[in-house]
MIMIVEX-885197 format. One record per residue (C-alpha): residue number from 0; residue in three letters; y, x, z. Coordinates in nm, 2 decimals, m for minus. Each point is the difference from the previous one (the first is absolute). Layout:
seq; type; py; px; pz
NUM; ALA; Y; X; Z
...
end
This chain:
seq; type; py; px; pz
0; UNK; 0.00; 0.00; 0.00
1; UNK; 0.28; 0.13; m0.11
2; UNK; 0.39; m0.04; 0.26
3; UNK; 0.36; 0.05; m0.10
4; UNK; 0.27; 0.01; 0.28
5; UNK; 0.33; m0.09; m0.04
6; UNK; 0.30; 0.08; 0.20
7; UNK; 0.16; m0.36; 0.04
8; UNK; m0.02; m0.33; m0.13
9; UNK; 0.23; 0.10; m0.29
10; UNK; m0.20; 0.26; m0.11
11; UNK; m0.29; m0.22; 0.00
12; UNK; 0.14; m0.24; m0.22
13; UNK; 0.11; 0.24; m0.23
14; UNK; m0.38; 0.13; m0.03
15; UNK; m0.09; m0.37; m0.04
16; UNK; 0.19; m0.04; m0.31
17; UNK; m0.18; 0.28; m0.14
18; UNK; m0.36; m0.04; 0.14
19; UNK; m0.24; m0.24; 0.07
20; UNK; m0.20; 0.03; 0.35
21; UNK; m0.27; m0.19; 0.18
22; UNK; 0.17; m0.01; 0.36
23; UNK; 0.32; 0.02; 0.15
24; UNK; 0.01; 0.09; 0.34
25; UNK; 0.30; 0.02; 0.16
26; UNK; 0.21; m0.01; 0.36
27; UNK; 0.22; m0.26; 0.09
28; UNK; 0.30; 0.22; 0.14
29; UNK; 0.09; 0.25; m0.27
30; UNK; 0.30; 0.18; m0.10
31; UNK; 0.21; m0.08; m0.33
32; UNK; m0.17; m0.30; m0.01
33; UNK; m0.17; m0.25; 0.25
34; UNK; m0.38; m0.08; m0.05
35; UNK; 0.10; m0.41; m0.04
36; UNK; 0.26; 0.08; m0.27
37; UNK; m0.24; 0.29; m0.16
38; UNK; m0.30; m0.32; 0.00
39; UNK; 0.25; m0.19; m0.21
40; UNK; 0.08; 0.19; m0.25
41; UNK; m0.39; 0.09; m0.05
42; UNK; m0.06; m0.35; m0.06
43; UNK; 0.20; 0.02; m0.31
44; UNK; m0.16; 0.29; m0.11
45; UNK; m0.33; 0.00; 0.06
46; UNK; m0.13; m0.34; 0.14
47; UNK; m0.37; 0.05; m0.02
48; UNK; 0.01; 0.35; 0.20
49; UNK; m0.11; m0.07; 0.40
50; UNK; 0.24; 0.15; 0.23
51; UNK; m0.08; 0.03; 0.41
52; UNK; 0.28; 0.03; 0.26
53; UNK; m0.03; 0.29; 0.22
54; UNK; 0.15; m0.10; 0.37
55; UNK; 0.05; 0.10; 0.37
56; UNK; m0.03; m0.37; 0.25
57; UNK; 0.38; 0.02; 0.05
58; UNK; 0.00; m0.09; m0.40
59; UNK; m0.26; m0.27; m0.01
60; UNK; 0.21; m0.30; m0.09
61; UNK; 0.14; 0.24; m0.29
62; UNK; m0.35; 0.01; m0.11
63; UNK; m0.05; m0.37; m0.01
64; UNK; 0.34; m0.04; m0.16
65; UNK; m0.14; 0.29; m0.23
66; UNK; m0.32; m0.24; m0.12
67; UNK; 0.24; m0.27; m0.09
68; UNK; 0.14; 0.26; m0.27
69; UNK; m0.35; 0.06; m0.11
70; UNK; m0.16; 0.25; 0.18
71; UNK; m0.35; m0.07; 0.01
72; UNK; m0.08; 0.17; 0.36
73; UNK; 0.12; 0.23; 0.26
74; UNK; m0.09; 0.26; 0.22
75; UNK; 0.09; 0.02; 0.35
76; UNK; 0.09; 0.35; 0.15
77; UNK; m0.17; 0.22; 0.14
78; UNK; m0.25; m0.05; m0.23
79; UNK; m0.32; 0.20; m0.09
80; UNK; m0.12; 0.12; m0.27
81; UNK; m0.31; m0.28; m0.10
82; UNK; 0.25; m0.26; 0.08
83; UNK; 0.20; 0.15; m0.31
84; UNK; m0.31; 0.06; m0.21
85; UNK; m0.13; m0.38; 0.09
86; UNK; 0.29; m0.13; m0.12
87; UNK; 0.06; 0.20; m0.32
88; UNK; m0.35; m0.09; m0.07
89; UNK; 0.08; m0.38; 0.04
90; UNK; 0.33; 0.01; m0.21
91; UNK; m0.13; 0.18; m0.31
92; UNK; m0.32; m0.24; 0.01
93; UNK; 0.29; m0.31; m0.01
94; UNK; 0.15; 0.19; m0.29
95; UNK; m0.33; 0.02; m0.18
96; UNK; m0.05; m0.37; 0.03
97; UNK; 0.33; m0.08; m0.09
98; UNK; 0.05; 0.21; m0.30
99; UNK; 0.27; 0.01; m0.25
100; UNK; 0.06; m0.35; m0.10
101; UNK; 0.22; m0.05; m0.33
102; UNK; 0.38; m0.12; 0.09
103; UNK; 0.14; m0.33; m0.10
104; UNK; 0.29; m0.19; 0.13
105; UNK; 0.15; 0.12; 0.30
106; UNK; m0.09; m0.31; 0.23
107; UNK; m0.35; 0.02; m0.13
108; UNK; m0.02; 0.38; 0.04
109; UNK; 0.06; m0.04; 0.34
110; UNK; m0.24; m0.26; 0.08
111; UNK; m0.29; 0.15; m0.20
112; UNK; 0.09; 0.27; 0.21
113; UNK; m0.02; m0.17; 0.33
114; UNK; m0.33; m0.19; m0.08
115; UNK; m0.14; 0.33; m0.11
116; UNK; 0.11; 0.16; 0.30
117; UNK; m0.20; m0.30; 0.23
118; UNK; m0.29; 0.07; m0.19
119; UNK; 0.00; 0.35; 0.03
120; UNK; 0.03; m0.01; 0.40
121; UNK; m0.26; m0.25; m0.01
122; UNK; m0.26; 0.15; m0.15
123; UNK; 0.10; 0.38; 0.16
124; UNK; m0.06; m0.22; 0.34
125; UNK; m0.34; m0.15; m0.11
126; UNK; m0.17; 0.33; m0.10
127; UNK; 0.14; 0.14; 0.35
128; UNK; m0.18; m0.28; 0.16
129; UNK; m0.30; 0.03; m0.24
130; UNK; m0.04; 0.35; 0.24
131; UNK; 0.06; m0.12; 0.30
132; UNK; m0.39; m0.09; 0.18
133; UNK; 0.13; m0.03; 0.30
134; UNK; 0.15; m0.34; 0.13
135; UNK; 0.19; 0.20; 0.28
136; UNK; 0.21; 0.18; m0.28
137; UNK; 0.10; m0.33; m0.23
138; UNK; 0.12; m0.12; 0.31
139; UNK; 0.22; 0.28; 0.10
140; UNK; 0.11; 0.06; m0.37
141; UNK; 0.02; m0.38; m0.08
142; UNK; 0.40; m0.05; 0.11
143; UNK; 0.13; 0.33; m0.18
144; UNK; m0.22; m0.17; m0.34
145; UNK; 0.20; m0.35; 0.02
146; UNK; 0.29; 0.19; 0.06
147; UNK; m0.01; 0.22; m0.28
148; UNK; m0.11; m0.29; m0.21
149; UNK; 0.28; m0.24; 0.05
150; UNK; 0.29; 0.19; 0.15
151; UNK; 0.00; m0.15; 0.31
152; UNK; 0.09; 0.21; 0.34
153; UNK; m0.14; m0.28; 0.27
154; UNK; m0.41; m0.02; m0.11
155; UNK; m0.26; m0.09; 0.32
156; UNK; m0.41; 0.01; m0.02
157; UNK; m0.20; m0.21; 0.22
158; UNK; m0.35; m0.08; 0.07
159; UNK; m0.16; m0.35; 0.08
160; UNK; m0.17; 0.06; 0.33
161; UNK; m0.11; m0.19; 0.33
162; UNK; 0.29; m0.34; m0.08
163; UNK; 0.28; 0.32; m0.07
164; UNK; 0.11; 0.20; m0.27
165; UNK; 0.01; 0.32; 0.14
166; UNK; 0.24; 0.22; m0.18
167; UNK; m0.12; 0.34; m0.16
168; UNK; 0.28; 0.09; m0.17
169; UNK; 0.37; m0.07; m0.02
170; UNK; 0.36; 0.20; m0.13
171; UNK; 0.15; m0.19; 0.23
172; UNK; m0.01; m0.15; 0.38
173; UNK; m0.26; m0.28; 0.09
174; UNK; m0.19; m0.11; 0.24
175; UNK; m0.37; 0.17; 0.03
176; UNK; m0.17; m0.39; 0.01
177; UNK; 0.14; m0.27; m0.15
178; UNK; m0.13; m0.35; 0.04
179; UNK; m0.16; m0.19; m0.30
180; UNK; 0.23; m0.27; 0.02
181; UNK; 0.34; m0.12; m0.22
182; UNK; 0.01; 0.20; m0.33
183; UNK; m0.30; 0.22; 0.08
184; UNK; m0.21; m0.33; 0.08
185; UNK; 0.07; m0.19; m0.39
186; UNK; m0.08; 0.35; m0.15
187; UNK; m0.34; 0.00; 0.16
188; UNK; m0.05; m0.42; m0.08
189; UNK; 0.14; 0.06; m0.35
190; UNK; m0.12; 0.32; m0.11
191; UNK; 0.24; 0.10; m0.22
192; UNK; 0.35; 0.15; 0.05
193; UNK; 0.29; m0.16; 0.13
194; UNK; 0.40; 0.08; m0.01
195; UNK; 0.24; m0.03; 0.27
196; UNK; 0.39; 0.00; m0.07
197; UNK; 0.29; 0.18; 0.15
198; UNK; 0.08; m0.16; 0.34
199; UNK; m0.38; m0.05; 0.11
200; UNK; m0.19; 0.18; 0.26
201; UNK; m0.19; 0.27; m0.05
202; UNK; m0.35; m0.07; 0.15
203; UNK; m0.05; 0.34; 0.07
204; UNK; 0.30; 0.05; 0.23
205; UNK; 0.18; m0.32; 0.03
206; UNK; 0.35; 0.11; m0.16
207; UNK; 0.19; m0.13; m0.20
208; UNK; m0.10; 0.07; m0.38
209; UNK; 0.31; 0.17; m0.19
210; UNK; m0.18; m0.05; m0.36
211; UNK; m0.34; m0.12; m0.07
212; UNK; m0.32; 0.07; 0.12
213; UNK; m0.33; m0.06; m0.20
214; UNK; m0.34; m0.03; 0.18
215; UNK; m0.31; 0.09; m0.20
216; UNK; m0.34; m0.09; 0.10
217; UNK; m0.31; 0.24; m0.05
218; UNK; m0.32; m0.20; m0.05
219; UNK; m0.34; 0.05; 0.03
220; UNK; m0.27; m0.23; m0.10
221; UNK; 0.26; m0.29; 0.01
222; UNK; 0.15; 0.13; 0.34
223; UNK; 0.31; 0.14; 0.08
224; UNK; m0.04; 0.29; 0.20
225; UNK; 0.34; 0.21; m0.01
226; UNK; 0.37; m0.06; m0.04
227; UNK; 0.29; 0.20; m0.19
228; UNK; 0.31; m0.07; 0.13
229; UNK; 0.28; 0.12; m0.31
230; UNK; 0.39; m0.01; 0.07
231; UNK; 0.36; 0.14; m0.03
232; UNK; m0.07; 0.14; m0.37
233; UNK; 0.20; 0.29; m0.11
234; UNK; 0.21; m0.20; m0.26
235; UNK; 0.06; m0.23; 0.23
236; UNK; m0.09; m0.28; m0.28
237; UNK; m0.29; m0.33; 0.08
238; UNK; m0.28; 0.11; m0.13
239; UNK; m0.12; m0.10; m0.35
240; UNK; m0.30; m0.20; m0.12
241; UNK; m0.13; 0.31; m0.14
242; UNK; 0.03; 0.24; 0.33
243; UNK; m0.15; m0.33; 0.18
244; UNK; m0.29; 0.01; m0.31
245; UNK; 0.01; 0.41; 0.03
246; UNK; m0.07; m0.05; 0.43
247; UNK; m0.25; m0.24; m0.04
248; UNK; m0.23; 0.26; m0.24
249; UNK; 0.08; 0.27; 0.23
250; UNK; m0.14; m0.20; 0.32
251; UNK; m0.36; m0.11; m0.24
252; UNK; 0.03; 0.37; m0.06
253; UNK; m0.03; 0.12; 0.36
254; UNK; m0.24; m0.31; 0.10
255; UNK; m0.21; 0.13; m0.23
256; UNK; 0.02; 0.35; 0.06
257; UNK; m0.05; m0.09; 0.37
258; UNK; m0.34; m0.23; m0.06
259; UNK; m0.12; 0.28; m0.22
260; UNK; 0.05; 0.27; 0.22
261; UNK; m0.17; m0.24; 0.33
262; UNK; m0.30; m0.02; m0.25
263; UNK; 0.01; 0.39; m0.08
264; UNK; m0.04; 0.03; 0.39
265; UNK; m0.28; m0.22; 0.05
266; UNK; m0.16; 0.14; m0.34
267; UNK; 0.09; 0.39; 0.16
268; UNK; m0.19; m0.11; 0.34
269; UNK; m0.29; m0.11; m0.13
270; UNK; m0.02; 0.23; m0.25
271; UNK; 0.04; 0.33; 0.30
272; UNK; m0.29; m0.17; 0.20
273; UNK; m0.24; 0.00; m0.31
274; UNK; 0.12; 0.37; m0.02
275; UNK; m0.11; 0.07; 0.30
276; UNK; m0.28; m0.19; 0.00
277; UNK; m0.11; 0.27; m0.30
278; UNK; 0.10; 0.28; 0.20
279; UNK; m0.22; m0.09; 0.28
280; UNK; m0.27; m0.05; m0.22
281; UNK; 0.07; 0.33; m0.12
282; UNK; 0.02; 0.19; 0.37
283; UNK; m0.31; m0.21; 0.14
284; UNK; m0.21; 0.16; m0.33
285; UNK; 0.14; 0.34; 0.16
286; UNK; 0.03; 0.06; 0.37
287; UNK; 0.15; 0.35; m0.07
288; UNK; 0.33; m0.14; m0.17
289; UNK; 0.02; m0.32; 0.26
290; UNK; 0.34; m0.04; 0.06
291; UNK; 0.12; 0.29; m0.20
292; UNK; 0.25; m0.22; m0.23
293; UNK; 0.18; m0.12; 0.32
294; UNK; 0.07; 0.39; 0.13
295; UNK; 0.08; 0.13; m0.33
296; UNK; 0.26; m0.30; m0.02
297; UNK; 0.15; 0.13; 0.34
298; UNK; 0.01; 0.34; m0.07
299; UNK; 0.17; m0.08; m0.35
300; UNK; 0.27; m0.23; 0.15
301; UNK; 0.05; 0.29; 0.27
302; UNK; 0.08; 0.21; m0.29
303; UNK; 0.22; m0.25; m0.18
304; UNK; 0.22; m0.04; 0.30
305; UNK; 0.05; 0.34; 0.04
306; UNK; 0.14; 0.04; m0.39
307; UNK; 0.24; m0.30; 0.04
308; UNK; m0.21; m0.27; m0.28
309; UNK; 0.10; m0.34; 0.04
310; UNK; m0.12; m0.31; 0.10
311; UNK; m0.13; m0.06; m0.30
312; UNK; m0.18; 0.31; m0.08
313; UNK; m0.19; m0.01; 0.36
314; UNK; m0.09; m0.36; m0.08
315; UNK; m0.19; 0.17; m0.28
316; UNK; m0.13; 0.22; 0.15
317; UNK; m0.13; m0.26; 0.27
318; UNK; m0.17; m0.19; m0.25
319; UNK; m0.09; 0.26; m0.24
320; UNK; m0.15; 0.24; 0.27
321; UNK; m0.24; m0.26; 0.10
322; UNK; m0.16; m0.04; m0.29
323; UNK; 0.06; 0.34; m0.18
324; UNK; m0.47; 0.02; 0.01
325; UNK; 0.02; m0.35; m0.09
326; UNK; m0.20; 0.12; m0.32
327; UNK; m0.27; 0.17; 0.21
328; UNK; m0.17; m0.35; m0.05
329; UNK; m0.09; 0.15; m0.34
330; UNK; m0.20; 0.30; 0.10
331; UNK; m0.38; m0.06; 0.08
332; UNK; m0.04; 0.02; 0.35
333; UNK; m0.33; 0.35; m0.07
334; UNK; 0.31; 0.11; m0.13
335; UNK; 0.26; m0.10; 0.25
336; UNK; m0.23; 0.02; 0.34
337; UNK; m0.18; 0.34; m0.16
338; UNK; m0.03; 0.27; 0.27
339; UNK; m0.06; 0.31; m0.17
340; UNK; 0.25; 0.16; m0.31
341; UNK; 0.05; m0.25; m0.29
342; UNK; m0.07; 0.07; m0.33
343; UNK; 0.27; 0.06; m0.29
344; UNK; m0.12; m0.34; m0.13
345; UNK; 0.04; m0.14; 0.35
346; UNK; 0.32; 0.15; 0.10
347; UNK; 0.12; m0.14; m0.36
348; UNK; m0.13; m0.34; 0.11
349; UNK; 0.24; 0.08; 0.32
350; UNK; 0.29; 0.10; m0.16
351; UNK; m0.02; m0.30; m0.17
352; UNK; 0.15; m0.23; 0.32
353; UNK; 0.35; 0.03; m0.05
354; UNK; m0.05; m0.14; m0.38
355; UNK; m0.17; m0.26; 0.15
356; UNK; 0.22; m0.08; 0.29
357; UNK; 0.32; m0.05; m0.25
358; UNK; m0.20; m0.19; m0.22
359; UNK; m0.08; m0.21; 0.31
360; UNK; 0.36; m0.11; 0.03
361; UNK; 0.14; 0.04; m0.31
362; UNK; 0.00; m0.36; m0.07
363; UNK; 0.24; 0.01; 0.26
364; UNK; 0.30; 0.07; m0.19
365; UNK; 0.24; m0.06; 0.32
366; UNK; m0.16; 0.35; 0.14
367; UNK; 0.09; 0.30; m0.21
368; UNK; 0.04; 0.24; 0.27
369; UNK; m0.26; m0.08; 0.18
370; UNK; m0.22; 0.06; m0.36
371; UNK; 0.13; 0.32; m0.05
372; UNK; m0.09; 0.08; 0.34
373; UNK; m0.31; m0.12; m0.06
374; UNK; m0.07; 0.19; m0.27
375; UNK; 0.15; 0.36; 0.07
376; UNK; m0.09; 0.06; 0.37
377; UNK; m0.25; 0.31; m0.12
378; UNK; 0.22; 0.14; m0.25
379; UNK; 0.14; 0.40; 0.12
380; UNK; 0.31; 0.14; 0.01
381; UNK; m0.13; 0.27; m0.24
382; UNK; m0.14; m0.28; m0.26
383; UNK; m0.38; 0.05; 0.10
384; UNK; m0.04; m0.33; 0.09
385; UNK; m0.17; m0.30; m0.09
386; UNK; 0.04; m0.25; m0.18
387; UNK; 0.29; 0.13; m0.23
388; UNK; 0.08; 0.33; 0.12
389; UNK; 0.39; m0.04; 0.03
390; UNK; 0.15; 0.25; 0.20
391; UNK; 0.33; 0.03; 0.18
392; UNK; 0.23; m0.29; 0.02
393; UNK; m0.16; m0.20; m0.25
394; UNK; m0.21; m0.09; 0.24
395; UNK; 0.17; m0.27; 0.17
396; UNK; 0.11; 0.06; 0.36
397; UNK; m0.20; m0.26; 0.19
398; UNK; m0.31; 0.13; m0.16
399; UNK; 0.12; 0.36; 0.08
400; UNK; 0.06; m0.13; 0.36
401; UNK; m0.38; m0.19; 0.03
402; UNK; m0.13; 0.37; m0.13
403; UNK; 0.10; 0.13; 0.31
404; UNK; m0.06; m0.26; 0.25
405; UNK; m0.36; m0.07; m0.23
406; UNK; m0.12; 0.33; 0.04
407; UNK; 0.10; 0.08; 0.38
408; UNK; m0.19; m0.34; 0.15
409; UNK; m0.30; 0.20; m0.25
410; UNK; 0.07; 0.31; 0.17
411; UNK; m0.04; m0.16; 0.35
412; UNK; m0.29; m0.23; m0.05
413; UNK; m0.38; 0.07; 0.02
414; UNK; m0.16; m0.03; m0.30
415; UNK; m0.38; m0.04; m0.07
416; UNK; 0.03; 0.39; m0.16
417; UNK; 0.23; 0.12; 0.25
418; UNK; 0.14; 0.00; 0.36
419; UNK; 0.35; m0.08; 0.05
420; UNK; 0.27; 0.26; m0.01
421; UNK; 0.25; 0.02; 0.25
422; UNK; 0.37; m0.09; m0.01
423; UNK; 0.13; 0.39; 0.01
424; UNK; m0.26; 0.10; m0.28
425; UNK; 0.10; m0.33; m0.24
426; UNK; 0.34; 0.11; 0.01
427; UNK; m0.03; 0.31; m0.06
428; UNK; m0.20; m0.08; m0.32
429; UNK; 0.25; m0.21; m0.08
430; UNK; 0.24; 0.24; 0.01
431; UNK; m0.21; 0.24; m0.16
432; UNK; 0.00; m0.24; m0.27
433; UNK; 0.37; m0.08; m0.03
434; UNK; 0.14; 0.04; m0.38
435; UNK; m0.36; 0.01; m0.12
436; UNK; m0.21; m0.32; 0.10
437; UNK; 0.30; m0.18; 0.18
438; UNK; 0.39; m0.04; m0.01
439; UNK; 0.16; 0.25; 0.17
440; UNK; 0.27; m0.24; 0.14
441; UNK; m0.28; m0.26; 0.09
442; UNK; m0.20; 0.27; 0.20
443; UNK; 0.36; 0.07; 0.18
444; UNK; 0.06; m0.30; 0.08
445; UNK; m0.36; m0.08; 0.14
446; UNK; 0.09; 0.33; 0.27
447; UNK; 0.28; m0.23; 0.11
448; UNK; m0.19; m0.29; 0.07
449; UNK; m0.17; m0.07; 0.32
450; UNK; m0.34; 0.02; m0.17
451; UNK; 0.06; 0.32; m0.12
452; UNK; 0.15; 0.15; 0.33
453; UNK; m0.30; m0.08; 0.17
454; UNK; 0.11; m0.32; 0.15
455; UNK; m0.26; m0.24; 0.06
456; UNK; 0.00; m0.37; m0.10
457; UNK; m0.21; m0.14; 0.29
458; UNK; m0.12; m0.28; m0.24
459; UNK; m0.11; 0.23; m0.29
460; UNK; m0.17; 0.20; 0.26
461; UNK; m0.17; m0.28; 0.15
462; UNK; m0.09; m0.07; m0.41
463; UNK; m0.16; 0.35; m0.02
464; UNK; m0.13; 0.02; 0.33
465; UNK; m0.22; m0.33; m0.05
466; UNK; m0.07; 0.14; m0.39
467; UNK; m0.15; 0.31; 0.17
468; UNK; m0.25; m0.18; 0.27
469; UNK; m0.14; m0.21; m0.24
470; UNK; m0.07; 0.31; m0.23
471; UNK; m0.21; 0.21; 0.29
end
């Protein structure tokens, strides 16, 4: 991506006249020329380009008076760096959608543009929903959506619970619980959405309305289960049929975003207990590897936290790690339970598991870190692993990460051809192995976690301890 800079609002405009660009962002106080003035004269230049405002909470009024001129978003200082990349990310999508539509009369230019511009936010908001699987989330992102949607400063989320709607979400001041009564009650007994007029209360907070407010249900299987509460829009206009039409798609939007996503978790729990359900069936053919999967997924989330991986990647890992042998369902158990040294053919059939573990879940489309944990937990460092030999980075991280933990919980087991090796000699050959078999920043971070300073987990111990006994 490639950024000019220019030193005032006049110079910008004089590059604008000259060049075409796909963002404009830009401060509201500015020298030469103010940021309001400066959002002006880009309207007459360059309609179509997306400009965000740039400003400090003294300023924020000036930022809603700054949307009114056509900015399409702002950015609220201090800021950090994804909240810039999110939003230039958001903007140039709108752009895309919007494109370059041919002019025609002024009156009609401006409309087309307008319309365009509604349909652009709309469909930027429904692919961010379309990634959002967790209810928690729509409901904390839900009022900034509506707001961005149809200009409106005062927007409230609440969800249908116990005779209450309990409030999840608000820009402004309401109560936490508000009775199902009034406004809220015909909305629930009418299911569909309802407008109330300058001079009515607000059934969120009792005052006074000072423009209007629209309520819009979202339904599920015929029932109304949440309430958005929409006022004081930025133009200060009533709002159209179309922004009426425009927050009634939104809100089947979300309902549906919200039923899928209640399914997804249902679908997700049953489909973890038949996982592990396979996994047991897996450790009950081999007593040697009976709760292996759980320590490995410790030790592996001990190393994440000490490299700083998000929530995200540790939910991975979570999931992933307990079922990296899922394919070990595919090797014979002469071949699996054998006590003695395997055969090429045999430690082929082996090397075979991680093949068959991906191919296990890959159906699952929703899991594609989890896969490619699956899949590369015995590749090296160096390349020499199995199945596809990467080496280095290419190797994705988590699968670097389950190497380590993998092989240590190996290292410190009792296996039907070996004793197991104590906690100072597995590091050691862990260490010994560092740039060659295993990441070097993986096997550091290991040394930092409490399994690898020594520090016992009483419950893992107790794991190994009972493993032990009921091998001698």
């Amino acid at each position: 991506m490639k950024c000019e800079l220019a030193e005032n609002g006049k110079h910008a405009i004089e590059r604008l006249r000259i060049n075409s660009y796909d963002l404009i962002l830009t401060d509201i106080t500015m020298p030469v020329m103010d940021g309001l003035q400066f959002l002006r004269e880009i309207k007459e230049i360059t309609p179509f380009t997306p400009v965000a405002i740039i400003t400090g909470y003294p300023t924020f009024e000036n930022a809603v008076e700054a949307m009114k001129e056509g900015a399409r978003d702002f950015i609220v200082k201090p800021f950090n760096v994804e909240k810039i990349k999110t939003t230039i990310d958001r903007l140039l999508k709108e752009k895309r959608l919007i494109g370059n539509p041919l002019s025609g009369k002024e009156d009609l230019k401006k409309e087309l543009i307008k319309r365009l511009q509604e349909i652009a936010v709309l469909q930027s908001i429904s692919s961010e929903l379309d990634e959002l699987y967790d209810n928690r989330k729509i409901y904390e992102r839900i009022v900034e959506m509506v707001s961005r949607l149809l200009m409106a400063r005062d927007v409230a989320f609440g969800i249908i619970k116990d005779d209450l709607l309990r409030i999840e979400a608000a820009t402004m001041d309401v109560k936490k619980e508000v009775p199902l009564s009034g406004p809220i009650e015909r909305i629930i007994k009418n299911r569909t959405y309802l407008l109330l007029s300058q001079g009515e209360k607000d059934p969120l907070n009792n005052s006074i309305l000072k423009s209007q407010l629209l309520l819009i249900p979202l339904i599920i299987n015929g029932e109304v289960f949440g309430v958005l509460n929409i006022t004081n829009k930025i133009d200060n206009r009533p709002f159209s049929e179309d922004e009426i039409y425009l927050a009634q798609t939104f809100g089947k939007k979300v309902s549906l975003r919200i039923e899928n996503n209640a399914l997804y978790e249902l679908f997700y729990s049953n489909l973890l207990n038949t996982l592990r359900s396979l996994i047991a069936s897996i450790e009950a053919r081999d007593s040697y590897t009976k709760q292996h999967s759980e320590r490995v997924t410790h030790y592996a989330i001990e190393i994440a936290e000490v490299m700083g991986l998000n929530s995200e990647e540790k939910e991975s890992i979570q999931f992933g790690g307990y079922l990296h042998d899922i394919g070990k369902i595919g090797v014979r158990d002469t071949v699996l339970l054998k006590q003695g040294n395997l055969t090429e053919e045999e430690m082929a059939e082996i090397r075979l598991h991680p093949v068959i573990g991906e191919s296990i879940v890959r159906p699952l489309k929703f899991l594609p870190a989890e896969r490619e944990l699956i899949l590369h937990h015995h590749e090296r460092f160096d390349g020499r692993g199995y199945p596809l030999g990467l080496a280095g980075e290419k190797i994705p991280l988590l699968a670097r990460i389950l190497a380590v933990a993998d092989t240590y919980d190996a290292m410190t087991s009792t296996r039907p051809y070996r004793p197991a090796m104590s906690h100072e000699l597995a590091i050691k050959e862990l260490m010994n192995n560092s740039g060659t078999q295993f990441d070097p920043l993986v096997v550091k971070a290991f040394l930092q976690t409490k399994t690898g300073k020594g520090i016992r987990d009483s419950n893992l111990f107790t794991l190994h301890a009972k493993a032990y006994q009921r091998e001698h």
